[in-house]
N, C-alpha and C positions, 0 to 999 in steps of 0.2 A: 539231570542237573550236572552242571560240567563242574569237576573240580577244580579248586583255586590251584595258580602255579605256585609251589614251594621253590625258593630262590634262596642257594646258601651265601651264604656270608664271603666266601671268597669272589665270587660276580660279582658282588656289588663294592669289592675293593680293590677292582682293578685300575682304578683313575682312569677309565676310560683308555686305555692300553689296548685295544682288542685292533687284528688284522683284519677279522671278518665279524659285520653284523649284519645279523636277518634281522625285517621285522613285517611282522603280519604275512607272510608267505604262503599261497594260498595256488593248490593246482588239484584240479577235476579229469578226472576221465571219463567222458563222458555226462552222465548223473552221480558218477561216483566221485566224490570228495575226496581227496586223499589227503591232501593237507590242507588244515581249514586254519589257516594265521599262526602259520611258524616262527617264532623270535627266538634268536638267541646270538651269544656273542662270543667268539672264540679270544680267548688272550694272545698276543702274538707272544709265538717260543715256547709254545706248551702244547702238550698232548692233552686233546678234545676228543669225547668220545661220548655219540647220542647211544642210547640202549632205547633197543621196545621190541615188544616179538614179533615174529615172521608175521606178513603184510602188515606193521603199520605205516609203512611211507616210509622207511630210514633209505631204501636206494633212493626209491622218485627223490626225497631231499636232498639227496647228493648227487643224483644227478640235475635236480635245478640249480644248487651252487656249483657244478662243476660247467654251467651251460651246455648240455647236453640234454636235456628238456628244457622249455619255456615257461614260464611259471604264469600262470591266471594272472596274477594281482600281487604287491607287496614288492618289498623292497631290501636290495643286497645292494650292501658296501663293501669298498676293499680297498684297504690302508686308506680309509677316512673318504673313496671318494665313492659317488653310488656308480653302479654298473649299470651299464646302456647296452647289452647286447644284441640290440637293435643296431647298432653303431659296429662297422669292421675295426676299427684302430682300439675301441675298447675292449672289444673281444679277442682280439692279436695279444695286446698289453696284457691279459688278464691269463691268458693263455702261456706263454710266455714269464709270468711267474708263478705260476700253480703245475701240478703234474695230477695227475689222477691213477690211482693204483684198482683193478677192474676184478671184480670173480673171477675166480680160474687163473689169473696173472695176464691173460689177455696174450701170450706168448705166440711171437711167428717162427713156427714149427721150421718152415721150410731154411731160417735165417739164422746164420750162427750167435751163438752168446753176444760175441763182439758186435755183428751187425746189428741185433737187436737193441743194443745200447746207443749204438751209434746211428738209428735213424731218428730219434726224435732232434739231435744237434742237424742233423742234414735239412729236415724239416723246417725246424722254427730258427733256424741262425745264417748267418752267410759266413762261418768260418772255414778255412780253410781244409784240406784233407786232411794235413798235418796235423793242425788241433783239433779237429774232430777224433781223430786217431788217439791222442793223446789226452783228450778228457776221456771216452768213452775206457781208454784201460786203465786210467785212473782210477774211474770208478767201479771197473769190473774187482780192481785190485783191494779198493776199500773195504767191498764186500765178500772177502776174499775167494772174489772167482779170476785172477788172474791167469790161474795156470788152466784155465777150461776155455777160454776166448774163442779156439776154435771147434767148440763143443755144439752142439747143436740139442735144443731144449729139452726133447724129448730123449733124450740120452742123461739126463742129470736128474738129480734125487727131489723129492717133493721141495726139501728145504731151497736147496740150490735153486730148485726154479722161483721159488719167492724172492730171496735174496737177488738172483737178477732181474728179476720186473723191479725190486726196491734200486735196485743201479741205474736200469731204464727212466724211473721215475726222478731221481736225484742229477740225473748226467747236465739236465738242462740248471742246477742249482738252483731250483725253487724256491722260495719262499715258504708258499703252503703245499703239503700234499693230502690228499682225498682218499682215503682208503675206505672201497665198499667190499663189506664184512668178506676181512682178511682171512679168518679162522675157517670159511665156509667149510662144511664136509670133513674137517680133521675133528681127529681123536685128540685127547687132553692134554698128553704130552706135546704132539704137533702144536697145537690151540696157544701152550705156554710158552713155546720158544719163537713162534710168528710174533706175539706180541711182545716179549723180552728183546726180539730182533727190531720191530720198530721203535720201541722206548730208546734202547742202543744207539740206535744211528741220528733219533730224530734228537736226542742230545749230543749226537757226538758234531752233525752239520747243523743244528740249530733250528733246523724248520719248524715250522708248526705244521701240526698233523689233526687232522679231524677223522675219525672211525666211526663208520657208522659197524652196528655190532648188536648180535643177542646174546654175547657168550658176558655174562654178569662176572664170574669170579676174576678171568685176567682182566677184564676193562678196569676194574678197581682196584687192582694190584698196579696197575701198569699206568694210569691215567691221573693226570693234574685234575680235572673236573671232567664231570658225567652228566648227560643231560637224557629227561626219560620221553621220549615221545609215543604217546598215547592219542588216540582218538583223531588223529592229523594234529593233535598240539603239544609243544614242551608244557609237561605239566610239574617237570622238577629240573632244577639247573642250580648246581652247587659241587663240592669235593667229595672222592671218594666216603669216607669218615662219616657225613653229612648227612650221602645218602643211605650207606648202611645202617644210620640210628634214625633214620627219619621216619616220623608216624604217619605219613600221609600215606591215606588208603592204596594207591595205587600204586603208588613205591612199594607199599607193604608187599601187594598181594605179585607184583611181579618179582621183585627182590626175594623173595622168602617161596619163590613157584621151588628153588631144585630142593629147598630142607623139606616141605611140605611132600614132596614123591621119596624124599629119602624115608620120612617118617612112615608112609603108607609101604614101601617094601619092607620096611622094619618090620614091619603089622602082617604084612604077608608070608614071612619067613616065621614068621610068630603063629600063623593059624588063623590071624585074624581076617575079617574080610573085608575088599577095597571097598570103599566112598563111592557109591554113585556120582556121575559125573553132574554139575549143575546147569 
Protein backbone atom coordinates (compact mmCIF):
# COMPACT_ATOMS: atom_id res chain seq x y z
CA UNK A 1 0.00 0.00 0.00
CA UNK A 2 1.60 3.39 -0.99
CA UNK A 3 1.72 5.97 1.58
CA UNK A 4 -0.33 9.26 1.50
CA UNK A 5 2.03 12.39 0.63
CA UNK A 6 2.51 14.52 3.76
CA UNK A 7 2.47 18.23 2.34
CA UNK A 8 3.61 21.05 4.90
CA UNK A 9 2.08 24.07 5.39
CA UNK A 10 4.70 26.34 3.79
CA UNK A 11 3.90 24.59 -0.18
CA UNK A 12 0.63 25.27 0.15
CA UNK A 13 1.29 29.10 0.99
CA UNK A 14 3.30 29.90 -1.65
CA UNK A 15 0.46 31.81 -3.93
CA UNK A 16 1.57 29.86 -6.53
CA UNK A 17 5.08 31.80 -6.55
CA UNK A 18 7.10 28.52 -7.75
CA UNK A 19 9.97 28.81 -10.77
CA UNK A 20 9.64 25.09 -11.40
CA UNK A 21 6.69 22.62 -11.26
CA UNK A 22 6.68 18.84 -11.70
CA UNK A 23 3.60 16.91 -11.97
CA UNK A 24 3.13 13.15 -12.46
CA UNK A 25 6.91 12.67 -13.78
CA UNK A 26 7.26 9.24 -14.68
CA UNK A 27 10.71 7.43 -16.23
CA UNK A 28 11.43 3.56 -16.62
CA UNK A 29 14.64 1.85 -17.48
CA UNK A 30 13.80 -0.65 -19.01
CA UNK A 31 11.09 -2.79 -16.59
CA UNK A 32 12.59 -0.73 -13.99
CA UNK A 33 10.37 2.17 -12.86
CA UNK A 34 12.33 4.78 -11.41
CA UNK A 35 10.05 7.40 -11.11
CA UNK A 36 6.43 6.52 -10.91
CA UNK A 37 4.50 10.31 -10.85
CA UNK A 38 6.99 12.92 -9.50
CA UNK A 39 5.05 16.31 -8.31
CA UNK A 40 6.59 18.86 -6.79
CA UNK A 41 7.12 22.73 -6.85
CA UNK A 42 10.10 24.76 -6.11
CA UNK A 43 9.39 28.39 -4.72
CA UNK A 44 11.35 30.80 -6.82
CA UNK A 45 14.46 32.35 -4.62
CA UNK A 46 14.81 29.64 -2.26
CA UNK A 47 16.79 26.73 -1.53
CA UNK A 48 15.03 23.14 -2.59
CA UNK A 49 16.27 20.20 -1.60
CA UNK A 50 14.76 16.36 -2.41
CA UNK A 51 16.19 13.79 0.30
CA UNK A 52 15.87 9.83 -0.18
CA UNK A 53 18.69 7.20 -0.06
CA UNK A 54 21.02 5.96 -2.58
CA UNK A 55 19.09 4.59 -5.66
CA UNK A 56 15.90 6.15 -5.21
CA UNK A 57 15.85 8.26 -8.50
CA UNK A 58 17.15 11.73 -6.88
CA UNK A 59 19.76 11.94 -9.98
CA UNK A 60 17.43 10.25 -12.86
CA UNK A 61 14.98 13.37 -11.36
CA UNK A 62 17.55 15.84 -11.82
CA UNK A 63 18.57 14.91 -14.56
CA UNK A 64 15.07 14.79 -16.17
CA UNK A 65 14.62 18.43 -14.97
CA UNK A 66 17.86 19.37 -16.04
CA UNK A 67 17.01 17.72 -19.68
CA UNK A 68 19.56 15.38 -19.70
CA UNK A 69 17.32 12.25 -19.69
CA UNK A 70 13.88 12.29 -21.33
CA UNK A 71 11.25 11.49 -19.14
CA UNK A 72 8.28 8.64 -20.10
CA UNK A 73 5.24 10.68 -19.27
CA UNK A 74 4.39 13.86 -17.07
CA UNK A 75 4.92 17.30 -17.12
CA UNK A 76 7.72 20.30 -16.27
CA UNK A 77 6.97 23.91 -16.11
CA UNK A 78 9.35 26.86 -15.87
CA UNK A 79 8.41 30.33 -14.82
CA UNK A 80 4.75 29.42 -15.66
CA UNK A 81 5.28 27.94 -19.18
CA UNK A 82 5.52 23.98 -19.85
CA UNK A 83 8.71 22.76 -21.35
CA UNK A 84 8.77 21.13 -24.90
CA UNK A 85 12.27 19.71 -25.19
CA UNK A 86 11.17 18.21 -28.05
CA UNK A 87 11.31 21.84 -29.45
CA UNK A 88 15.34 23.54 -29.92
CA UNK A 89 14.40 27.13 -29.00
CA UNK A 90 12.70 25.75 -25.69
CA UNK A 91 15.56 23.78 -24.79
CA UNK A 92 18.11 26.77 -25.77
CA UNK A 93 15.76 29.25 -23.57
CA UNK A 94 15.60 26.78 -20.70
CA UNK A 95 19.32 26.10 -21.02
CA UNK A 96 20.31 29.47 -21.05
CA UNK A 97 18.59 30.07 -17.59
CA UNK A 98 19.38 27.19 -15.60
CA UNK A 99 23.07 25.80 -14.88
CA UNK A 100 23.53 22.31 -13.49
CA UNK A 101 26.27 21.76 -10.91
CA UNK A 102 27.35 17.54 -11.67
CA UNK A 103 29.33 14.84 -9.17
CA UNK A 104 32.82 15.28 -8.88
CA UNK A 105 32.42 19.23 -10.06
CA UNK A 106 32.55 17.94 -13.71
CA UNK A 107 35.99 19.99 -13.93
CA UNK A 108 38.23 20.12 -17.26
CA UNK A 109 41.57 19.14 -15.85
CA UNK A 110 43.36 20.04 -19.02
CA UNK A 111 41.79 23.98 -18.70
CA UNK A 112 42.70 26.57 -16.36
CA UNK A 113 40.36 28.13 -13.39
CA UNK A 114 39.61 31.00 -15.85
CA UNK A 115 38.94 28.98 -18.88
CA UNK A 116 36.76 26.70 -17.19
CA UNK A 117 34.55 29.68 -16.13
CA UNK A 118 34.82 31.10 -19.17
CA UNK A 119 33.50 28.33 -21.57
CA UNK A 120 30.02 28.01 -20.83
CA UNK A 121 29.71 32.25 -21.81
CA UNK A 122 31.69 31.14 -25.19
CA UNK A 123 29.11 28.42 -25.53
CA UNK A 124 25.68 29.60 -24.80
CA UNK A 125 26.25 33.74 -25.44
CA UNK A 126 27.57 35.75 -28.46
CA UNK A 127 29.61 38.10 -26.25
CA UNK A 128 32.49 39.50 -26.87
CA UNK A 129 36.25 38.38 -25.52
CA UNK A 130 36.26 41.23 -23.56
CA UNK A 131 33.12 40.58 -21.60
CA UNK A 132 33.62 37.19 -21.51
CA UNK A 133 36.79 37.97 -19.92
CA UNK A 134 35.28 40.13 -17.69
CA UNK A 135 32.28 38.19 -16.27
CA UNK A 136 34.23 35.03 -15.96
CA UNK A 137 36.80 36.94 -13.29
CA UNK A 138 34.04 38.45 -11.91
CA UNK A 139 32.91 35.51 -11.00
CA UNK A 140 36.13 33.68 -10.25
CA UNK A 141 36.46 36.92 -7.81
CA UNK A 142 33.04 36.47 -6.05
CA UNK A 143 34.04 33.26 -5.26
CA UNK A 144 37.06 34.27 -4.17
CA UNK A 145 39.14 32.44 -6.63
CA UNK A 146 40.56 35.64 -8.17
CA UNK A 147 44.10 35.27 -7.56
CA UNK A 148 44.19 31.28 -8.86
CA UNK A 149 42.57 32.17 -12.56
CA UNK A 150 45.60 30.91 -13.82
CA UNK A 151 45.57 27.69 -11.63
CA UNK A 152 44.64 24.66 -13.19
CA UNK A 153 41.95 22.27 -11.25
CA UNK A 154 43.85 19.72 -10.28
CA UNK A 155 46.29 21.78 -8.40
CA UNK A 156 43.56 23.43 -6.09
CA UNK A 157 42.14 22.13 -2.72
CA UNK A 158 38.72 20.10 -2.58
CA UNK A 159 36.98 23.26 -1.54
CA UNK A 160 38.49 25.57 -4.27
CA UNK A 161 37.41 23.15 -6.79
CA UNK A 162 33.77 23.32 -5.61
CA UNK A 163 33.66 26.82 -5.27
CA UNK A 164 34.84 27.06 -8.91
CA UNK A 165 32.35 24.62 -10.75
CA UNK A 166 29.87 27.11 -8.30
CA UNK A 167 31.53 30.21 -10.46
CA UNK A 168 31.18 27.86 -13.78
CA UNK A 169 27.75 27.42 -12.74
CA UNK A 170 26.76 31.15 -11.74
CA UNK A 171 29.04 32.88 -14.80
CA UNK A 172 26.04 32.43 -17.30
CA UNK A 173 23.63 34.17 -14.07
CA UNK A 174 21.16 31.77 -13.93
CA UNK A 175 18.08 31.75 -12.52
CA UNK A 176 17.90 28.05 -11.21
CA UNK A 177 20.88 25.98 -10.53
CA UNK A 178 20.63 22.07 -10.14
CA UNK A 179 23.00 20.61 -7.70
CA UNK A 180 23.43 16.61 -7.91
CA UNK A 181 24.38 15.40 -4.41
CA UNK A 182 27.03 18.12 -3.83
CA UNK A 183 28.33 16.44 -0.54
CA UNK A 184 29.18 13.10 -2.47
CA UNK A 185 32.22 11.28 -0.77
CA UNK A 186 33.09 14.17 1.79
CA UNK A 187 33.53 13.92 5.45
CA UNK A 188 31.17 16.10 7.85
CA UNK A 189 33.22 18.92 8.01
CA UNK A 190 33.66 19.02 4.08
CA UNK A 191 29.68 18.03 3.98
CA UNK A 192 28.93 21.43 6.17
CA UNK A 193 30.74 24.03 4.46
CA UNK A 194 29.66 22.62 0.61
CA UNK A 195 26.35 23.51 1.76
CA UNK A 196 27.03 26.72 4.16
CA UNK A 197 28.90 27.55 0.66
CA UNK A 198 25.74 27.13 -1.44
CA UNK A 199 23.13 28.67 1.00
CA UNK A 200 25.91 31.69 0.92
CA UNK A 201 25.93 32.49 -2.65
CA UNK A 202 22.55 31.29 -3.46
CA UNK A 203 21.26 34.32 -1.17
CA UNK A 204 23.93 36.36 -1.88
CA UNK A 205 22.96 36.19 -6.31
CA UNK A 206 19.41 35.28 -5.55
CA UNK A 207 18.98 32.05 -7.47
CA UNK A 208 17.04 29.19 -6.69
CA UNK A 209 18.74 26.05 -6.22
CA UNK A 210 17.30 22.56 -6.08
CA UNK A 211 19.66 19.61 -4.35
CA UNK A 212 19.13 16.59 -4.85
CA UNK A 213 20.97 14.95 -1.50
CA UNK A 214 21.10 12.04 1.25
CA UNK A 215 23.19 13.90 3.69
CA UNK A 216 19.66 14.73 6.23
CA UNK A 217 21.37 16.90 8.89
CA UNK A 218 22.88 19.92 6.50
CA UNK A 219 19.82 19.69 4.09
CA UNK A 220 17.84 20.88 7.23
CA UNK A 221 20.01 23.23 8.52
CA UNK A 222 20.70 24.74 5.29
CA UNK A 223 17.35 24.34 3.17
CA UNK A 224 13.94 26.53 2.88
CA UNK A 225 11.86 23.24 2.14
CA UNK A 226 12.72 19.55 1.82
CA UNK A 227 11.01 17.13 -0.17
CA UNK A 228 11.45 13.08 0.52
CA UNK A 229 11.45 10.91 -2.49
CA UNK A 230 10.59 7.44 -1.88
CA UNK A 231 9.50 4.48 -3.94
CA UNK A 232 9.90 6.97 -7.43
CA UNK A 233 7.31 9.35 -5.34
CA UNK A 234 7.51 12.65 -3.22
CA UNK A 235 5.88 11.13 -0.32
CA UNK A 236 6.65 14.50 1.89
CA UNK A 237 7.04 18.13 0.79
CA UNK A 238 7.17 20.85 3.51
CA UNK A 239 10.00 22.91 5.89
CA UNK A 240 12.82 21.75 7.45
CA UNK A 241 10.78 22.05 11.20
CA UNK A 242 7.87 20.15 9.56
CA UNK A 243 9.87 17.39 8.55
CA UNK A 244 11.76 16.91 11.56
CA UNK A 245 8.48 16.48 13.80
CA UNK A 246 6.64 14.84 11.14
CA UNK A 247 4.90 11.20 12.03
CA UNK A 248 4.74 9.80 8.84
CA UNK A 249 6.15 6.54 8.67
CA UNK A 250 8.54 6.95 6.05
CA UNK A 251 9.83 10.32 7.12
CA UNK A 252 10.16 8.56 10.38
CA UNK A 253 12.05 5.73 9.54
CA UNK A 254 14.50 7.66 6.98
CA UNK A 255 14.82 10.83 9.17
CA UNK A 256 15.65 8.89 12.42
CA UNK A 257 18.02 6.07 10.10
CA UNK A 258 21.62 8.11 11.68
CA UNK A 259 20.00 8.30 15.67
CA UNK A 260 18.83 4.73 15.30
CA UNK A 261 22.92 3.25 14.21
CA UNK A 262 23.99 5.89 16.88
CA UNK A 263 21.69 4.08 19.37
CA UNK A 264 22.98 0.57 18.31
CA UNK A 265 26.89 1.62 18.50
CA UNK A 266 25.89 3.02 21.85
CA UNK A 267 24.83 -0.79 22.56
CA UNK A 268 27.77 -2.06 21.09
CA UNK A 269 30.35 -0.07 23.12
CA UNK A 270 28.04 -1.18 25.93
CA UNK A 271 28.48 -5.16 25.38
CA UNK A 272 25.22 -5.24 23.92
CA UNK A 273 24.58 -7.10 20.77
CA UNK A 274 23.54 -5.63 17.22
CA UNK A 275 19.83 -5.94 15.76
CA UNK A 276 19.68 -8.31 13.12
CA UNK A 277 19.06 -6.72 10.02
CA UNK A 278 15.26 -6.94 8.68
Amino acid sequence: MTTPLQTGSEIGGQGGNFLLEVDDLRKSFGPHAVLRGVSLAVPRGRLFTVLGPSGAGKSVLLKCLANIEEPDDGQISFDGRRLDFRDQASRDSFRRRCSFLFQGNALFDSLTAFRNVALPLEQTTSLGRGEIRGRAMEALEQLELGDYADHYPGTLSGGMQKRLALARAIVTQPEMVFFDEPTAGLDPLRRNAVFAMIAKYQTLFGFTALIVTHDIVEALVASDTVALLHQGEICFCGTPDEFASSAHPVVQSFRDSPAALRSTLDGLRRGADAPEPS
